[in-house]
N, C-alpha and C positions, 0 to 999 in steps of 0.2 A: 725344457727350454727349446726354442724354434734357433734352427738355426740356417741362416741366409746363404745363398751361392749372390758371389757379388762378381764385377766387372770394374779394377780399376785402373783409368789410363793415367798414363806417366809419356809424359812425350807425345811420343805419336805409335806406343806401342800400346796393348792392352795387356793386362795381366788378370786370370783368373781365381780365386778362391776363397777359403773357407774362413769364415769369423764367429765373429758374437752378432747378436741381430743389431742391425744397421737402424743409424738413430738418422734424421732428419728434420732441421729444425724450420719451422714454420717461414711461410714467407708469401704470404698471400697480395697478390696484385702489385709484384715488382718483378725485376727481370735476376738472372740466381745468374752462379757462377760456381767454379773451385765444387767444395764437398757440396755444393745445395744443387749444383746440376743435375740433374737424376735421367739416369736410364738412356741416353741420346746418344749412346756409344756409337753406334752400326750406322745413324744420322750424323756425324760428327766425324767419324771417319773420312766418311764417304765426300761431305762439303769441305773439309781440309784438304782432300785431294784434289778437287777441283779450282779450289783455292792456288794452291800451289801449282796447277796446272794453267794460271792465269785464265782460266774459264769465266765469261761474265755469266752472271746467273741472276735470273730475275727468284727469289725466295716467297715460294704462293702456299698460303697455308690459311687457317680458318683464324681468328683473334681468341687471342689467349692460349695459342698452340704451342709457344716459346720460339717465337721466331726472333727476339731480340736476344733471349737467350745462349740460342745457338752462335749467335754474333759474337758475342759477348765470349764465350765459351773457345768459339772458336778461335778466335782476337789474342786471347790468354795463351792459349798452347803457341800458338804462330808470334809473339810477340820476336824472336829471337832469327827467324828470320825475313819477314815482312814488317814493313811500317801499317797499321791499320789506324784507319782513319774511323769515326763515328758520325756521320751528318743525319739530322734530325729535320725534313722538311717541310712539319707541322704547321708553322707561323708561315712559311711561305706562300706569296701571293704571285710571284713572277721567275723571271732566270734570276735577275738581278739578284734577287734573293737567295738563292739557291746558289751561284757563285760564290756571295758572303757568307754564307753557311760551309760551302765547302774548305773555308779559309781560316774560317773559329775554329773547324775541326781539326788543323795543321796547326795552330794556334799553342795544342798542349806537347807536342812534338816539335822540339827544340831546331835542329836539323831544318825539319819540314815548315819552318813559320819564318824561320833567315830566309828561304828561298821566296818563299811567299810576301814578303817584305819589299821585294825588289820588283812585285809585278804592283805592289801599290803603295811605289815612294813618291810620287806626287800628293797624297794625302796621309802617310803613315811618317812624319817626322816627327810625332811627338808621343808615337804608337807605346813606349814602354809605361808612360806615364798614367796611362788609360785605364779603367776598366772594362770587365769587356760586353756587357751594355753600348759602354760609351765608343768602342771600338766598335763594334756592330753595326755604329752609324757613321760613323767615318769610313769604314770600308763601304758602305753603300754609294754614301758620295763620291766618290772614285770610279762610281758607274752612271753611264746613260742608258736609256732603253735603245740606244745605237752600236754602242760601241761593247756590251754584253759578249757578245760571242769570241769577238777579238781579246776580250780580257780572260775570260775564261778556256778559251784554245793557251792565249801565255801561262795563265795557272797550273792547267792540265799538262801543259809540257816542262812547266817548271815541275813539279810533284814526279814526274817521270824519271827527271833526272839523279834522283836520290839515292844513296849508295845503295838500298831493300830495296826491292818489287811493291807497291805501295796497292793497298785494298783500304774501298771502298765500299762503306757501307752505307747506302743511302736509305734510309727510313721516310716514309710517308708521301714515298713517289707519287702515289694514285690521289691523294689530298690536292699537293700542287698541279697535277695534270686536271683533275677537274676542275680547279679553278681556273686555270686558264681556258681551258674547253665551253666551259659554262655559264664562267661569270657568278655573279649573286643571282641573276633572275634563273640559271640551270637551264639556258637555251644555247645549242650551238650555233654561231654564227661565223661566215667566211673570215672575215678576219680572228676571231679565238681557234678557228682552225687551222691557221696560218702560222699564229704564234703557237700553240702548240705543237706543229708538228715542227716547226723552228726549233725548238727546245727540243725536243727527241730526235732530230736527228743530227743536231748537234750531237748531244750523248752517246749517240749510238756511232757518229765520228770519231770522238776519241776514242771510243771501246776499240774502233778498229785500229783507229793511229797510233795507241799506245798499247796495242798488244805485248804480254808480256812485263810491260813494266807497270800497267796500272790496270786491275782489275775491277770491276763493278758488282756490284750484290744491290740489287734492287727489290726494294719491300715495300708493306704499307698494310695498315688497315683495313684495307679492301683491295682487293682486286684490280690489278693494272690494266691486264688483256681486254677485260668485258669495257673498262672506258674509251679505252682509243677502238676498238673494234665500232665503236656506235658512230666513228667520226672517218671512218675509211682508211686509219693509222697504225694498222696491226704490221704494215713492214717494216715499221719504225723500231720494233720488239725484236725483228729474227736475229740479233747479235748477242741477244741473252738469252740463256739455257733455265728451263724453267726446271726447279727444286721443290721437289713439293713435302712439305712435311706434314705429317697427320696427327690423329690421335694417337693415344699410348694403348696398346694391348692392354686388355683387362690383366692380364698376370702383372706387367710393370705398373699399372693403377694400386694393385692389390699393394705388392710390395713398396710402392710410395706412402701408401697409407697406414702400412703396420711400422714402417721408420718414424713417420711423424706420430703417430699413436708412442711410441719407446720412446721418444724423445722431451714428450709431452705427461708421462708418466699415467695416458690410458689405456683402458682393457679394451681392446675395440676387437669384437669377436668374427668370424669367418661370417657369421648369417649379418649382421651388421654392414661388412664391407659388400657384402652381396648384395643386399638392399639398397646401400649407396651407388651402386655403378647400376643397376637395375633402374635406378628413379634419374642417373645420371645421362646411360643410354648412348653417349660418345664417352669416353674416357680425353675430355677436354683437359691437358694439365691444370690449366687457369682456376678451371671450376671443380676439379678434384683438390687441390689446395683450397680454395673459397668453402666448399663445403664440409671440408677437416676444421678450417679458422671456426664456421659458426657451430661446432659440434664443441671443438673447443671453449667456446665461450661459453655454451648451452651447461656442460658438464663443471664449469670452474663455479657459475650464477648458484650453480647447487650445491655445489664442495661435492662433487661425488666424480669417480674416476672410470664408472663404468658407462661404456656407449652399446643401448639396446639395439633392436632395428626397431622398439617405440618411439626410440629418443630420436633413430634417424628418420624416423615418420614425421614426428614434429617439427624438427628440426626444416626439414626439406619446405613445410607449407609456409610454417609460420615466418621462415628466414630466407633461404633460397628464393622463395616466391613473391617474398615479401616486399618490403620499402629499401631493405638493405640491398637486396641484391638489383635492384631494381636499375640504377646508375647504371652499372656491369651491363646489364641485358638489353637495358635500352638502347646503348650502342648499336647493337644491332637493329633496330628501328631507325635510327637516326641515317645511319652509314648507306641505305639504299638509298638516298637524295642525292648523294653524292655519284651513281653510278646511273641512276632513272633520272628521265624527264620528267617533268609535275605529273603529266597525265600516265605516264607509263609508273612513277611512282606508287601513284594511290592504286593501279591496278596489281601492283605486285605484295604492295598493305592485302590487300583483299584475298589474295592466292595464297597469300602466305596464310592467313586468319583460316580460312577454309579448310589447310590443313591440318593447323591446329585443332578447330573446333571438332572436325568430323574427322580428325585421324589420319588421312586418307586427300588426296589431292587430287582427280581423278579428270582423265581426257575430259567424260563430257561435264564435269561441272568446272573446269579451266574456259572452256570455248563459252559455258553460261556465264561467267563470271566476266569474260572479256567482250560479249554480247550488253551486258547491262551497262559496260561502263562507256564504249561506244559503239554502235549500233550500226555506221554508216564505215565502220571499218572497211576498206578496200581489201587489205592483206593480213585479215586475221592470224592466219597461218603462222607467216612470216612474225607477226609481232608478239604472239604468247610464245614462240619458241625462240627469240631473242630475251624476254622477260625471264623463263623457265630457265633460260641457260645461263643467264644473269645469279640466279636464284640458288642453281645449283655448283655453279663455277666458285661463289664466295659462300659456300660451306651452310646455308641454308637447308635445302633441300635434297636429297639423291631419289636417283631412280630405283622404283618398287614394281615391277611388272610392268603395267604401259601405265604407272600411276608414280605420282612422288608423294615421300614424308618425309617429318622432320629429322634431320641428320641427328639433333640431341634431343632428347626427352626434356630434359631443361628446358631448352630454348621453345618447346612445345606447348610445353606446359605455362610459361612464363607468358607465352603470347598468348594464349588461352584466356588465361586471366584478366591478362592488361590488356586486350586489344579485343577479343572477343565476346566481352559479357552482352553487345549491344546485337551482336554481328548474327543473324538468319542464315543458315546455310542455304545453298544455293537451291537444292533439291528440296526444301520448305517454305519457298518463296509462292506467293500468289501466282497462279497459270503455270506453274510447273509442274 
């Protein structure tokens, strides 16, 4: 029998020792908590302290890292002496928006939604009857694109007032800042820079005006820094402390995956987990969960309980690679639109394909690559090393000597496939 050294907290203490081997049950593309948070001890600590230190923290990590997670996780333990708030700013297209989101989220906090009540009783008199759909658009009405700031300075100092230190978790910042930055055509122009930096420095006013009582955790999908950087807006960020959370140590991957194997009633052997994190290449939580689900599946399709490193050979091309994982991966395709301009988009498609296809991302075939796509470039220089840093800031790419490759073997291989089949590498092109 194998038996585990574990780590578990209680409070805000940790305690060490000895069991039976640790079971963990499956939970592929949702955010964990309680017994399914796994291993994020020494990260969890660490953001609970700052937490309590009323620290704003912008939260930068790669997608699927468990950064809602940690939220989530962390929310739980602190329930007893902070109010934490959950905002989701996805569907958001404006402040406007982004104030009524911050209002649903005080909405399930009893305390927190009376005070908020008083900042929107010219439209909230018949607020109990509602759903909160319907309440969604009632609170909108209560706002102009004038009077936004003034309503949400009363919100933010209403929320302050509350008997806890009240945290904020704001989800899908970089979503909303791009859209106002960008627009639907994904061009900046002087006025989406105007409102945009309207909107972040507001934010970055309460951060400072409610020190102490009201804390900010700022996240997203992509990358905050590298959007406002492109628009001259990066002083709008120095009130938030950046958190950066990574991947898990191959030893925490391994022991994730012999819990969910015992839980799941598999033989999943040492060269098998080996295989897995070898063909995995980051130990991404998301996609070490993802690739346990389709092994899972692979093994139940047959009635049989044992996982080879054939089965995770098959497994990896036929599924990881496949149609299934394909939703998952392509996010990451999608998610540069959101941070690149049309034309800086498609050259960062191209840079990223080159390192897939050829391994290897290398000075001179970046400057080939950014010659092909325009020619008449003024400041080369300056514009593949704003792309590159793009590239490698949202967990893309890292640096390999004076070359980059892919951060995940996944995400490598995946663009390989779906993006490459067509693509010439640069150093096999005609005149080169």
């Amino acid at each position: 029998m194998v038996v585990y050294y574990y780590n578990i907290i209680v409070g805000d203490k940790f305690v060490g020792g000895i069991g039976m081997p640790q079971k963990l049950k499956r939970s592929p593309g949702t955010w964990v908590d309680g017994d399914r948070f796994w291993n994020r001890e020494r990260e969890l600590k660490l953001f609970m302290e700052y937490l309590r230190q009323g620290t704003h923290l912008r939260l930068v990590a790669q997608r699927r890292i468990g950064k809602t997670s940690l939220m989530r996780e962390a929310a739980r333990h602190l329930d007893h002496e902070l109010w934490c708030l959950h905002i989701d700013l996805q569907k958001s297209h404006s402040p406007q928006d982004a104030i009524v989101e911050i209002s649903l989220a005080a909405h399930a906090h009893a305390p927190a939604w009376e005070r908020v009540k008083g900042v929107f009783a010219n439209v909230l008199d018949r607020v109990e009857s509602v759903g909160v759909d319907e309440l969604s658009v009632t609170l909108r009405s209560g706002l102009t694109a004038g009077d936004w700031q003034a309503k949400g300075d009363r919100l933010l100092a209403t929320l302050a007032e509350l008997d806890k230190p009240v945290v904020l978790f704001v989800d899908e910042v970089p979503i909303l800042v791009s859209r106002l930055l960008k627009g639907a055509d994904y061009k900046i122009t002087p006025e989406r820079r105007q409102e945009t930096d309207a909107f972040l420095s507001w934010l970055r006013y309460n951060a400072i005006r409610h020190q102490n009582s009201l804390t900010f955790v700022l996240t997203g999908s992509v990358g905050l820094e590298p959007i406002v950087r492109q628009a001259g807006l990066s002083g709008t960020l120095n009130a938030f402390t950046a958190f950066e959370l990574g991947p898990w140590e191959p030893d925490v991957a391994t022991a994730c995956l012999q819990a969910l194997a015992s839980e799941a009633g598999l033989r999943l052997e040492a060269a098998a987990i080996d295989h897995m994190l070898d063909r995995l290449g980051a130990c991404i939580p998301g996609h070490v969960q993802m690739f346990f689900d389709h092994l899972y599946r692979a093994c139940r399709q047959r009635d049989s309980s044992e996982v080879s490193t054939e089965l995770v050979a098959e497994v990896y091309e036929d599924s990881m690679l496949g149609t299934r994982g394909h939703v998952e991966l392509s996010h990451m395709e999608e998610r540069l639109k959101m941070v690149l301009e049309p034309e800086r988009y498609l050259l960062g498609l191209d840079l990223l394909t080159e390192a897939a296809v050829s391994s290897r991302l290398t000075p001179e075939t970046a400057r080939g690559i950014l010659s092909a796509h325009d020619a008449e470039e003024e400041r080369p220089a300056e514009v593949l090393g704003t792309v590159l840093g793009i590239l490698e800031h949202d967990g893309y790419l890292r640096k390999d000597g004076d070359g980059y490759v892919f951060v995940s073997t996944l995400l490598k291989d995946w663009w390989k496939r779906h993006l490459g089949f067509s693509y010439v590498p640069i150093a096999e092109r005609e005149g080169r």
